[in-house]
C-alpha positions in Angstrom: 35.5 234.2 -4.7 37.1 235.0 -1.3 38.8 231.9 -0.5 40.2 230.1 2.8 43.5 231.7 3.9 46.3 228.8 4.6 48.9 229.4 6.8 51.7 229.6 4.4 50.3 233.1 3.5 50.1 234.2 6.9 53.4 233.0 7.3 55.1 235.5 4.7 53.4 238.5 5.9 54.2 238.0 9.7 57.7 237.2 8.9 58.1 240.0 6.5 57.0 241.9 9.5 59.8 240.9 12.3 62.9 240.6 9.5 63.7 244.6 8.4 64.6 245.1 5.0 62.9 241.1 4.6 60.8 241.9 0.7 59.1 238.2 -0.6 58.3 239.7 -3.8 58.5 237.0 -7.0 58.2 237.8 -10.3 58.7 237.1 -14.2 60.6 239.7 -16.5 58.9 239.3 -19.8 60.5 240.3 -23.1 58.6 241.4 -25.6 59.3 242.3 -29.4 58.3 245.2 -30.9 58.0 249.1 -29.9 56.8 250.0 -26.4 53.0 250.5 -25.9 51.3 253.4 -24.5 50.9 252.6 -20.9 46.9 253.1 -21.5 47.0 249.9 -23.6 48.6 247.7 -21.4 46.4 249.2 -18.7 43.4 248.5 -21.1 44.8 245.0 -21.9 44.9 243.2 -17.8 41.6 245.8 -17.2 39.7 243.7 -19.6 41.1 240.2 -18.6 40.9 240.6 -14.7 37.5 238.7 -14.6 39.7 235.5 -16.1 41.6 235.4 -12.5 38.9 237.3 -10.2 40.8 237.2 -6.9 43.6 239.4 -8.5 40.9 241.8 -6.6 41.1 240.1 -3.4 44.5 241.4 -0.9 45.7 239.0 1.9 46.4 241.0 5.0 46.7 239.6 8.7 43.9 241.0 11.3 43.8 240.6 15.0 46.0 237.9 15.2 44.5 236.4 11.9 45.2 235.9 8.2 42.5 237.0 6.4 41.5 237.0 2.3 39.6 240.6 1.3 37.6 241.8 -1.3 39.3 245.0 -1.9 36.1 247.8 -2.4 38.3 250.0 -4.2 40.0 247.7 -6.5 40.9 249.5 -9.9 43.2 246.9 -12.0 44.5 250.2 -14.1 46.0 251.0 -10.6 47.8 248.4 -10.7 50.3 248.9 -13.8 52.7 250.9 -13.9 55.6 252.7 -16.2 59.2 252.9 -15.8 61.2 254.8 -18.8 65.0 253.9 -18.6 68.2 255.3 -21.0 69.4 252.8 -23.2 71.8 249.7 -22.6 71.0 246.4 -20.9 72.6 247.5 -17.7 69.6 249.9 -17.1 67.4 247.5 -17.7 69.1 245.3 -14.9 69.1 247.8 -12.4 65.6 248.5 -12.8 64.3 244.9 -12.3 66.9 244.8 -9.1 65.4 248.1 -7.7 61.7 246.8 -8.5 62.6 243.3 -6.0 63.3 245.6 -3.2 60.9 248.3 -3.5 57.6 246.8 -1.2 54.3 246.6 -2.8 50.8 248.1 -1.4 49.6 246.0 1.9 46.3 247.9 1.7 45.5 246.5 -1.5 46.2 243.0 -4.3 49.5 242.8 -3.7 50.5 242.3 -7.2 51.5 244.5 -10.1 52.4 245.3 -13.8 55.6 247.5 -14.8 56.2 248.9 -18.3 60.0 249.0 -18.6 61.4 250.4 -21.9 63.3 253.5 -23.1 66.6 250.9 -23.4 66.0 249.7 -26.9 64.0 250.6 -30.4 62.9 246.9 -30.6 62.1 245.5 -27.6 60.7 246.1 -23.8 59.6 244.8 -20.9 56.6 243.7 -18.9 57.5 242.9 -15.6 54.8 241.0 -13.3 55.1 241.3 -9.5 54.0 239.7 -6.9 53.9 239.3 -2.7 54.4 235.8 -2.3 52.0 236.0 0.7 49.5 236.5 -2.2 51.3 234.3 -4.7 52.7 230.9 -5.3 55.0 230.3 -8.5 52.1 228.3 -10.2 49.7 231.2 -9.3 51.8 233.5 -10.6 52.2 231.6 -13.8 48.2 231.6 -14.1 47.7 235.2 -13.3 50.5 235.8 -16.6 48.6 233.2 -18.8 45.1 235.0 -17.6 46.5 238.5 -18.3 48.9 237.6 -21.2 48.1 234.4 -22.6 47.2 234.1 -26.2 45.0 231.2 -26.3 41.1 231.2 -25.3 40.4 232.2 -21.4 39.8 229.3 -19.4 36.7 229.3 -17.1 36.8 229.5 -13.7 35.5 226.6 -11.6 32.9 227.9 -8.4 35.4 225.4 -6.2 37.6 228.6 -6.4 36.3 229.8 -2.5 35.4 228.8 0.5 36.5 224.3 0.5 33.6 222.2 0.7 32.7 220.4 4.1 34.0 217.4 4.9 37.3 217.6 2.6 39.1 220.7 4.5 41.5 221.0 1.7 39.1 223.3 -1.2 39.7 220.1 -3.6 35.8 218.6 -3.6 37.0 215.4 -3.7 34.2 214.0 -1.5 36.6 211.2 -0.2 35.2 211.8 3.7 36.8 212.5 6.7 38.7 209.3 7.3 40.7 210.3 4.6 41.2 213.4 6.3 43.2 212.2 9.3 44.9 209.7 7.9 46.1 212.6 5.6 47.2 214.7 8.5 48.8 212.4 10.7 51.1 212.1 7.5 51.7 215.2 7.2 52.3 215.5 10.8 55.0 212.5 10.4 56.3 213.9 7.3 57.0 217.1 9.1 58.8 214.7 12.2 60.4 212.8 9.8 62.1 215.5 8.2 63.0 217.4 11.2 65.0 214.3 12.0 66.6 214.5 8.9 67.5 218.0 9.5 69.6 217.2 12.4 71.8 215.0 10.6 75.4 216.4 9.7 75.1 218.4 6.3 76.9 220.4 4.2 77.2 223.8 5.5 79.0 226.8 3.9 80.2 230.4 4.0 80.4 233.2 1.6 83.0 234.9 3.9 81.4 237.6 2.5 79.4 240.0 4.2 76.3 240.4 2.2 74.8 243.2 0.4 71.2 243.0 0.5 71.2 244.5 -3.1 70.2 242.0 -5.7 70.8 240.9 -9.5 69.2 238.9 -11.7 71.1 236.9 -14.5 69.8 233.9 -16.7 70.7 231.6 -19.1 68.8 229.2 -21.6 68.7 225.9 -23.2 66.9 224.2 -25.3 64.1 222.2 -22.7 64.5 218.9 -25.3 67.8 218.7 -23.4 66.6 218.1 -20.2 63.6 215.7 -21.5 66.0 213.8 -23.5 68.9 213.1 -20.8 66.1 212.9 -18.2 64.3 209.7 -20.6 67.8 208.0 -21.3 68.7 207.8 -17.5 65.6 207.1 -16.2 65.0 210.4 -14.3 62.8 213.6 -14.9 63.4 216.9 -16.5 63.4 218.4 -13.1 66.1 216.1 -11.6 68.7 217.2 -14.4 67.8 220.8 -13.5 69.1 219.7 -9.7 72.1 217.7 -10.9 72.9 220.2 -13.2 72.4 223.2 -10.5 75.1 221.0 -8.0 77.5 220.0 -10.9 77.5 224.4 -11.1 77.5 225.1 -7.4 80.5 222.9 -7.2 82.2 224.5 -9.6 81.2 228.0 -9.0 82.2 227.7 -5.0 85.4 229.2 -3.8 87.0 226.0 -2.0 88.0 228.3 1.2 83.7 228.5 2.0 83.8 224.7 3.0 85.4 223.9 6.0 87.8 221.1 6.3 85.4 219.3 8.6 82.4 219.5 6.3 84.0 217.7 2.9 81.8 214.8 2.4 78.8 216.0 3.8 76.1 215.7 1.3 74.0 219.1 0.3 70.3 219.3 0.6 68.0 221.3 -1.6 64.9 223.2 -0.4 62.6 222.0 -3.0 59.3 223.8 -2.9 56.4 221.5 -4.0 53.3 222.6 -5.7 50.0 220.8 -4.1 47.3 222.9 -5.7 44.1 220.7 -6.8 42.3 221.8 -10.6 40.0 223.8 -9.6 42.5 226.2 -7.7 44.3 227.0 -10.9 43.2 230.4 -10.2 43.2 230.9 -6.7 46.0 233.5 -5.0 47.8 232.3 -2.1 50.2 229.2 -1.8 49.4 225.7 -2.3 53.0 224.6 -1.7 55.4 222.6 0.6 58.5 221.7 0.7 60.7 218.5 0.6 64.5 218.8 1.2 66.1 217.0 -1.4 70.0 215.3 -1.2 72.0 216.6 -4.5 75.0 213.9 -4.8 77.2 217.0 -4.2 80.4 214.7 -3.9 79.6 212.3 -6.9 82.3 212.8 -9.5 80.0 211.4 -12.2 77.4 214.1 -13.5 75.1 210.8 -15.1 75.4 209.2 -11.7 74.2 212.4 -9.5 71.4 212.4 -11.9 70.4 208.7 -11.0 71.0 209.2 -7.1 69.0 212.5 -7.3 66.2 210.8 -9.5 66.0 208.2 -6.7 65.4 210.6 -4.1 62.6 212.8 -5.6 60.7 209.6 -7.0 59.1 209.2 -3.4 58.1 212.7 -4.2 56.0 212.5 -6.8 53.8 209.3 -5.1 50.0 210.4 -4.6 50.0 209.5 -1.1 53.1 211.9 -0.2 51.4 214.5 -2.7 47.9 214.1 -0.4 50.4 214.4 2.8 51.9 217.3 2.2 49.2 219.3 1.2 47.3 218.2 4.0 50.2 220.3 5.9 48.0 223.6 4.9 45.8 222.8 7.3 48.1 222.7 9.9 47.7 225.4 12.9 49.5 228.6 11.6 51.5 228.6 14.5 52.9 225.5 14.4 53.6 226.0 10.4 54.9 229.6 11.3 57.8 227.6 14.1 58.7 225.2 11.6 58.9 228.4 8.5 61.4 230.1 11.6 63.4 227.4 11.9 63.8 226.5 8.1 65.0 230.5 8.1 67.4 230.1 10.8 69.1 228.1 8.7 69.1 229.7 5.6 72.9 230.8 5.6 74.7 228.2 3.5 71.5 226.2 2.3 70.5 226.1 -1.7 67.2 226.9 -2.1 65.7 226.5 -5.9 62.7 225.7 -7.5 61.2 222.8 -9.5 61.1 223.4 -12.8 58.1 225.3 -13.5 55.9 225.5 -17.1 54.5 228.6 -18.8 52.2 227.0 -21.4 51.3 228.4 -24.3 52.6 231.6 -26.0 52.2 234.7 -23.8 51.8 238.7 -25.8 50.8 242.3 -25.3 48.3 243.1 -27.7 50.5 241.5 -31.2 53.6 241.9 -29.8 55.0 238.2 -28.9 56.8 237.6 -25.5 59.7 235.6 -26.3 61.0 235.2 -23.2 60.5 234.9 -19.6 63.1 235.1 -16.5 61.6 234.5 -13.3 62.9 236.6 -10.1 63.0 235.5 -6.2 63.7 237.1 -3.3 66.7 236.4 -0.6 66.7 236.0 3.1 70.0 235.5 4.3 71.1 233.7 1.2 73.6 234.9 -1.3 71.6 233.0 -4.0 68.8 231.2 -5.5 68.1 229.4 -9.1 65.0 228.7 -10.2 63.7 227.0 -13.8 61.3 227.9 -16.1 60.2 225.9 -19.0 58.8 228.7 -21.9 58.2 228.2 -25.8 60.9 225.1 -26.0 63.3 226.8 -23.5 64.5 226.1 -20.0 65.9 229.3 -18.5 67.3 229.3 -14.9 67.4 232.4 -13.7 69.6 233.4 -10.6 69.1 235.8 -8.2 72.2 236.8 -6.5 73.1 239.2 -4.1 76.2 241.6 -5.6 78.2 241.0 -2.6 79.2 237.4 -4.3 78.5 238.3 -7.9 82.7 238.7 -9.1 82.8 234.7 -8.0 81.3 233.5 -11.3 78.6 233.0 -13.5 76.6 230.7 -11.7 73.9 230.2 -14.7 76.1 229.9 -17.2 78.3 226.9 -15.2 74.3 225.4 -15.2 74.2 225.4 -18.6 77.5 224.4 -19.8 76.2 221.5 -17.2 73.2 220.8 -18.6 75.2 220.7 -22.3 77.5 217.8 -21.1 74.6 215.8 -19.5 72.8 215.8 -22.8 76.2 215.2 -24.8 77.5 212.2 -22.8 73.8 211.1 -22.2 72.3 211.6 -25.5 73.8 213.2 -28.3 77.5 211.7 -28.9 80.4 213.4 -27.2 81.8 215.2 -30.7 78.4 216.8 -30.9 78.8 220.3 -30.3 75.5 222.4 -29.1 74.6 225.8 -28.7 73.7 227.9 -25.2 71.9 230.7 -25.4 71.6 233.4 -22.9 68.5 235.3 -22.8 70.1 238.0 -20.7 
């Protein structure tokens, strides 16, 4: 069960370490419908579904120099939920998710927990799943909701989950030998090169001229996910690349003109575009199996259908098996030399948009009978007054912002996505009289 630590992981917590106040906690706010539970039955609920995603026992903690994957002895899952009661209205509700994304979670054990959040309404409460993203990626996350909370059968859990077989390096058991191996690496060492290069070329850059906060909110918006499959299929592009195009079209929008400089008009905007790598059988593994491609959004384009076809170009080199094999043969990098390049991607946080791909829940996710009907993801910020991320859930795609409050009175940054997403669909798909509804799960 204890599995090979990769130096993403190691990378979090030794960060986390140098930057004060620096909290990579991730999460999904789940609504559910119905009265609150006793806290005992929610306890009773991920106690009796822990052995679906064993290494929800296992804590990731850096030793001598070293990261390191533990059994904790003293695991206790009911340790590990928790209950917050809160006085009616929404706003509560809001301020107890934000205070949650700061608060730090237990080094000395999983690094993960449960919160019961309710008290704000007769019909409806909260289940709020946190995580150290040292311990989690998104798509672990995801699978440590749907082993805790999904509804359908458990699914089993391959041995291939520890240690990764010789001769691969990479935990997948592929088999294919070690040429494979470093011809994998030395792309993923030119990949790295390649991008640095990129990095270096003039990009957009801009300024909140605000002096940030460091406190946080959460706000989200929804539409229907048939949108983005739809306008994705009739322009020849992927759900995910209307998420991007529709995430620019909002940034433009939302921006206060004064944060670009004169100089920097025309300079295109990159995306840091996180990029899950984890095989089958590490479906329920902890830690990250991710990398990271910087993406060009067609900031500049006045045409919303043609940003969509200039962004669908970009990512379609992406989502080829060989660049798929090179960058998760970046895992196996040296932590140090991962750790200089995480620094200087940091450095330049300040003015960069960093997002998510769209991510899937599948399935229907509940507490005991009562149904989860929605699902808002959270992130964490590090010199950034922002970050969107998408979530696919039972036919919706919510993007969820977090934002610090310093910039909050500039605009609704989700809504601008979905207004966004609304015209793509309309111009693309559904005749421009058609009128369609947004919804806003909070």
């Amino acid at each position: 069960m204890i599995q090979r630590p990769n130096p993403v992981d190691g990378c979090f917590i030794r960060y986390e370490g140098e930057q004060l106040g620096f909290r990579p906690n991730i999460g999904m706010v789940m609504h559910a419908r119905g009265a609150a539970p006793e806290l005992s039955r929610v306890q009773e609920q991920v106690a009796g579904r822990i052995e679906r995603m064993p290494t929800l026992a296992c804590t990731v903690t850096r030793r001598g120099g070293r990261t390191v994957w533990e059994e904790d002895p003293a695991f206790d899952p009911h340790d590990h939920v928790h209950e917050i009661r809160i006085p009616p209205g929404p706003l509560a509700l809001s301020e107890a998710v934000d205070g949650l994304l700061r608060a730090p979670l237990d080094e000395d054990s999983p690094r993960w927990g449960v919160w019961l959040i309710h008290g704000y309404s007769d019909h409806e409460y909260v289940l709020f799943y946190r995580a150290h993203h040292a311990a989690q990626d998104g798509q672990a996350m995801m699978d440590a909701l749907t082993a805790l909370f999904g509804t359908q059968p458990p699914v089993s859990v391959s041995p291939a989950v520890g240690v990764p077989r010789t001769g691969t390096g990479t935990g997948t058991g592929t088999g294919t030998g070690t040429g494979w191996w470093q011809r994998s690496t030395a792309r993923a060492v030119t990949w790295l090169l390649a991008d640095a290069v990129t990095s270096l070329r003039p990009t957009l850059g801009w300024s909140t001229r605000h002096t940030l906060s460091g406190e946080v909110q959460v706000v989200s918006a929804a539409v229907p996910e048939s949108w983005l499959r739809e306008t994705g299929l009739a322009l020849g592009a992927g759900p995910n690349d209307v998420c991007l195009a529709a995430l620019a079209e909002a940034v433009r929008n939302w921006m206060p003109e004064s944060w670009i400089a004169p100089e920097q008009r025309g300079r295109e905007l990159y995306v840091n575009l996180p990029i899950s790598v984890r095989a089958p059988e590490e479906r329920f593994m902890m830690g990250n199996r991710i990398s990271a491609v910087r993406i060009p959004v067609a900031f500049w384009e006045e045409s919303p259908t043609a940003r969509v076809s200039a962004i669908a170009r970009a990512t379609r080199p992406v989502k080829t098996e060989g660049m798929r094999r090179a960058l998760r043969a970046q895992l196996s990098l040296p932590e140090p030399l991962v750790y200089r390049i995480f620094r200087s991607v940091a450095a330049k946080a300040e003015g960069s948009l960093a997002t998510s791909g769209l991510m899937r829940l599948p399935g229907r996710l509940a507490m005991g009978k009562d149904p989860i009907e929605t699902v808002v993801t959270t992130a964490f910020l590090d010199k950034d007054p922002f970050e969107m991320v998408f979530l696919a859930y039972g036919g919706q795609a919510v993007a969820s912002v977090t934002i610090d409050r310093a910039v909050v009175e500039v605009g609704n940054l989700v809504a601008l996505w979905a207004d966004a997403v609304e015209r793509l669909h309309r111009e693309s798909v559904a005749g421009v009289d058609e009128q369609l509804p947004v919804t806003a799960p909070s």
